[in-house]
N, C-alpha and C positions, 0 to 999 in steps of 0.2 A: 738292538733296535727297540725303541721305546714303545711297546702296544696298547698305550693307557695316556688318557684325554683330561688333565688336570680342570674342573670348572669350579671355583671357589671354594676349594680344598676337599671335593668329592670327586675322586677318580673314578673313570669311565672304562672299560674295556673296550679299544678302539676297534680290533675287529668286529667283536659281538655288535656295538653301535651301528657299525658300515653296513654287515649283514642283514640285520634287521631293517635300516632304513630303506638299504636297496630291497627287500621281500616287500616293503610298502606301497613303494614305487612302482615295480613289475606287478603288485596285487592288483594298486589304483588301473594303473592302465588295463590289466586283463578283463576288469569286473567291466571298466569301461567297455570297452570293445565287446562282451559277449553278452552284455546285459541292453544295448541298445536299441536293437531293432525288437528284442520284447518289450520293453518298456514304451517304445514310442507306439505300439501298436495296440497293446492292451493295457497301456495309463495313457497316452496320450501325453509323456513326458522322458524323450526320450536319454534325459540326463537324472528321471528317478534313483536308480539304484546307487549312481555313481554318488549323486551328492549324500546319501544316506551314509552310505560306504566313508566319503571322509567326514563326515558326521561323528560314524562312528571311531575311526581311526584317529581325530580329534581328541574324545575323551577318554580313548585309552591312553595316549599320551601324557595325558594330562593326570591321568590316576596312575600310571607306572611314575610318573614326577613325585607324588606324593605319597605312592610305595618304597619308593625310594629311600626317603628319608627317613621311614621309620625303621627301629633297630629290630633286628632279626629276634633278638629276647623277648619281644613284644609277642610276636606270635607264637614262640614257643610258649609263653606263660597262657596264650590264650586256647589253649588246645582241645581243651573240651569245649567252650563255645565252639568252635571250629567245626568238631564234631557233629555239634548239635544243629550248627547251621547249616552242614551238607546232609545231613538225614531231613531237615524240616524241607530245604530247596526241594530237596526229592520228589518229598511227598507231596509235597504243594502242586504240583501237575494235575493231582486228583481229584483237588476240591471243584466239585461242583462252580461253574462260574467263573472260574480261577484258571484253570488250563484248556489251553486250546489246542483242538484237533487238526492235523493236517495231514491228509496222504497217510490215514489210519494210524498215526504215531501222533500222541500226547506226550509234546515234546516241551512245548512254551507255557508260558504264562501270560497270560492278557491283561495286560496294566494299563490300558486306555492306548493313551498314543507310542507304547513302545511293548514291543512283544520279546521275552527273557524267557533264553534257554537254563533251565537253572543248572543241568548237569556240567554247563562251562565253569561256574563259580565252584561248585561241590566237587568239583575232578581236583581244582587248587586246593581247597578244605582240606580233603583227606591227606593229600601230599603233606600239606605242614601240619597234619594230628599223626597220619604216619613218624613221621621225622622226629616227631614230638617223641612218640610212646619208642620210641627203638631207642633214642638216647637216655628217656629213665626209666628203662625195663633192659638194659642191657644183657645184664645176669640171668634175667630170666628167658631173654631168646636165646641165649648160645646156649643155656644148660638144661632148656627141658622142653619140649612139646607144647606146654600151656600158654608158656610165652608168646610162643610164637603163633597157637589158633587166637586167642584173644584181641587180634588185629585182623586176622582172616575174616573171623565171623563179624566184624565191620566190615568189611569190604563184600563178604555175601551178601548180607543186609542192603546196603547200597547199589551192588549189581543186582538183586532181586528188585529194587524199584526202579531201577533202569530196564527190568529186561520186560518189565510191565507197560513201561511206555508206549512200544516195546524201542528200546536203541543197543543193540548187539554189539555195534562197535564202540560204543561208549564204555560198554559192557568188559566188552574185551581189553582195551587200553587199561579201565581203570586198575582191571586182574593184573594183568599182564608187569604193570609199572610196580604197581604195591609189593607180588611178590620180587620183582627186581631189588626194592628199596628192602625188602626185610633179605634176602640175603644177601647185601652189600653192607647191611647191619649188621648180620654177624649170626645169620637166621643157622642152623646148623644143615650140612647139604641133603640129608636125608628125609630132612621135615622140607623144604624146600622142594625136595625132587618128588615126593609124594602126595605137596601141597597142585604140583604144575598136573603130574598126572593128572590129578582130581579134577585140577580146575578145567584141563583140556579134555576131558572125558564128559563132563556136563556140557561143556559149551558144544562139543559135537551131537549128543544125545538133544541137546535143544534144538540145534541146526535141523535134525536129522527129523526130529520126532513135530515138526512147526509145518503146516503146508506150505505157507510162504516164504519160509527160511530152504525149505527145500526146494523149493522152486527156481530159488535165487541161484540154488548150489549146479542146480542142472541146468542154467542158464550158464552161469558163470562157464562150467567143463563144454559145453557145447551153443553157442548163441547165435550160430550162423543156422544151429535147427529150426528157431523160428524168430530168423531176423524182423518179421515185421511187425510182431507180438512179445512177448517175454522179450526177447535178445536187442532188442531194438534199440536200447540205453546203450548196452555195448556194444555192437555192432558198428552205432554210427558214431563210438567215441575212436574205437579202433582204425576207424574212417577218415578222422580226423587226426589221429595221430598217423596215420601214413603218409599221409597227404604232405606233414611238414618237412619231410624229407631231414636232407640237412639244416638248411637255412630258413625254412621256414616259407608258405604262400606269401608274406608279409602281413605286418601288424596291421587289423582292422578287414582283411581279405578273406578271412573264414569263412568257408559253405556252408559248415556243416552248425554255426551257430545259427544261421538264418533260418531257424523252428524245424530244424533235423534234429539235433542233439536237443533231449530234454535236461535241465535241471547245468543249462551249459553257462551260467554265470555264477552257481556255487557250487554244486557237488563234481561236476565237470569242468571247470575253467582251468583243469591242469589239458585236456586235450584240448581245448581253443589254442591254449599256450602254446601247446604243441605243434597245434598246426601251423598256426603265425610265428611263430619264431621259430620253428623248427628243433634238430639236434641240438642245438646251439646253447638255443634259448633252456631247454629240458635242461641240461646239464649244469646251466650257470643257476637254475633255482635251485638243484638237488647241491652245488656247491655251498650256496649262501646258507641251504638248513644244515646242512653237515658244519660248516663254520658253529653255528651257533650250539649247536649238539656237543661238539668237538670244546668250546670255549666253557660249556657251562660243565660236561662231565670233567674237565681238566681241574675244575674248583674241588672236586672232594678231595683228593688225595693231598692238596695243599692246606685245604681244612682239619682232616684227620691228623695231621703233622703237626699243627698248631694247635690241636683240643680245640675244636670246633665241629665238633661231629654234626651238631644242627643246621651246620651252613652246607656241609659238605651232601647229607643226606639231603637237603630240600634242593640243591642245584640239580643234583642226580635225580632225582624223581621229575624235576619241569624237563629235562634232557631227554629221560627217558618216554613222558607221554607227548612231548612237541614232537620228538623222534619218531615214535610209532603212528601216530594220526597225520603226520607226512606222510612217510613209507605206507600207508593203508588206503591214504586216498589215494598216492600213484600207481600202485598194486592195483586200486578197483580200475582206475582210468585207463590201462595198458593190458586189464583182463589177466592179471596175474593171482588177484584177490576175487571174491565173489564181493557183490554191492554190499556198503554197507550202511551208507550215509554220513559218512564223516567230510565234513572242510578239510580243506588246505589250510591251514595258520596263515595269515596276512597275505593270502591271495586269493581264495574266494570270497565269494560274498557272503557277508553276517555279520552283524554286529554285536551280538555277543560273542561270538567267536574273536575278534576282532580286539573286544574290550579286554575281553579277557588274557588273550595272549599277550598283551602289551603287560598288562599286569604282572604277567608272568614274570618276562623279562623284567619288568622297575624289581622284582624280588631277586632274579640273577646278580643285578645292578647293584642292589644294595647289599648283598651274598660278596659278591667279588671285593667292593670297596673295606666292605671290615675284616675278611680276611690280609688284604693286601697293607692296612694297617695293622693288624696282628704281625704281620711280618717284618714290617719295619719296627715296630719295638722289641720284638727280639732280634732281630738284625741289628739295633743301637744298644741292647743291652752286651750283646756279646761282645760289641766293639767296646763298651765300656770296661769289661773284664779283660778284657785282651790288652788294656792298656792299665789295668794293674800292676 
């Protein structure tokens, strides 16, 4: 069966395409539905967020079209700009002026009429400077210690200005992806296993030692202690995920978005989901990310076999943090994680969220295409020889 969409001689991977179009689709409708009766009541337009939403789904589109086309050597040659542009994002939150506050996290940037998360763009950054530095430092990660902290201590650096924001989950993904990508690299398993210690022994000691990180913790273990104070996010998201049973109250029918559930059109609109489409619905979006998770880690090993370790590491690292900022927000939403503030990819609301992951994917896009032409010229060269 043919899984690839010929369109003027740039092949498409037909699953990856379907999955993602459908996460846009179920996104559009869910931001719809859970965003309406706030918007109509405190804008006074009750189709704000949604038209913003394909706004923004517009020009992600539109820049994964034109990610697309450019060659994957392109970014690898650019790798310290890369670098330099996810440490300047970073920092840029903090200039006086420049970053905006909300809900005690400096998170954005205030650019007049549009407000930039920078840690969406600098989370891609480091993926393609990671991918960069593991394919020409090869020698020196598998064989010694220094190789492999001289990527670390960039990614501390970069969780250290994330955790000043403060964004924990940003925090954690980013850790979490990097050391996956440096021991799929070739990281050695001991520098690796002493790297994770580390890195899980800080981020508990931060949890632990943070009043509001702790507070978060003893919400999360017990939140029915004080349902109508602290526990009250989850409480009434758990609420909502009851409620959808199998099949769901029906699409537009939720109680619990009608100003129960706070923050129930981005960091929640997996339990709206839940409610209105019930079992049903939950399973066909944790399929569609699995698709796509599934479609992009399947590119290394077909990379690696062609000498393309660049394509194969940058597939692996968007697999691995679209993977885990899934599985974290439905974790928070089901009370299986403590809160963290992470989106949904292409089904809550944000538009830099939004922009960005599409970006992502035009970099899968363009991943997929030159390796599957890699394979066809060794595939016609072998049949060349073979008819020798």
């Amino acid at each position: 069966m043919n899984q690839t969409l010929t369109i003027r001689g740039f092949t498409v991977d037909s699953p990856l395409l379907a999955a993602v179009i459908a996460l846009m689709v179920v996104g559009t409708i869910m931001v719809s539905s859970a965003s309406i009766s706030l918007a109509d009541q405190e804008l006074g337009d009750p189709l704000f967020f949604l038209l913003r939403q394909l706004g923004a789904l517009g020009i992600g589109c539109l820049a994964a079209i034109v990610v697309a086309t450019i060659p994957m050597n392109f970014w690898f040659r650019m790798n310290w700009v890369l670098l330099l542009g996810a440490i300047v994002l970073l920092a840029s939150v903090f200039i006086p002026g420049l970053g905006h506050t909300a809900n005690n996290s400096t998170r954005w940037l205030d650019l007049g009429p549009i407000t930039l998360q920078p840690s969406e763009p600098a989370r891609v950054f480091l993926v393609l400077y990671l991918a960069s530095y593991i394919v020409r430092h090869q020698d020196d990660l598998s064989e010694g210690f220094v190789g492999f902290l001289k990527p670390m201590l960039v990614v501390a650096l970069a969780s250290a200005l994330l955790l000043k924001e403060p964004d924990f989950g940003a925090t954690f993904v980013l850790t979490a992806t990097s050391l996956g990508m440096l021991f799929i690299g070739g990281a050695r398993l001991r520098d690796f296993a002493v790297s994770v210690l580390v890195a899980a022994g800080l981020l508990a000691a931060l949890a632990l030692t943070s009043p509001y990180r702790l507070q978060r913790l003893k919400t999360f273990l017990d939140p029915w202690a004080d349902p109508y104070g602290s526990g009250f996010q989850l409480t009434q998201s758990l609420i909502a995920i009851g409620r959808g049973d199998w099949f769901g109250v029906g699409l537009g029918d939720s109680v619990q978005k009608l100003f129960y559930l706070p923050e129930a059109h981005t960091d929640f609109v997996f339990a709206v989901l839940a409610e209105e489409l019930g079992f049903v619905g939950v399973t066909l979006v944790i399929l569609l990310f699995g698709i796509i998770v599934y479609r992009a880690l399947a590119v290394g090993p077909k990379a690696a076999k062609l000498g393309m370790p660049f394509h194969g590491l940058v597939s692996t690292g968007i697999a691995l943090a679209l993977g885990l900022q899934a599985f974290i927000n439905m974790g928070v939403n089901m009370g299986l994680l403590p809160t963290k503030g992470l989106t949904l990819p292409l089904i809550s609301y944000g538009r830099t969220s939004a922009v960005i992951t599409l970006i992502s994917i035009g970099l899968l896009v363009r991943i997929q295409h030159e390796v599957r032409q890699a394979a066809i010229r060794v595939e016609a060269r072998e049949k060349r020889k073979s008819r020798r």
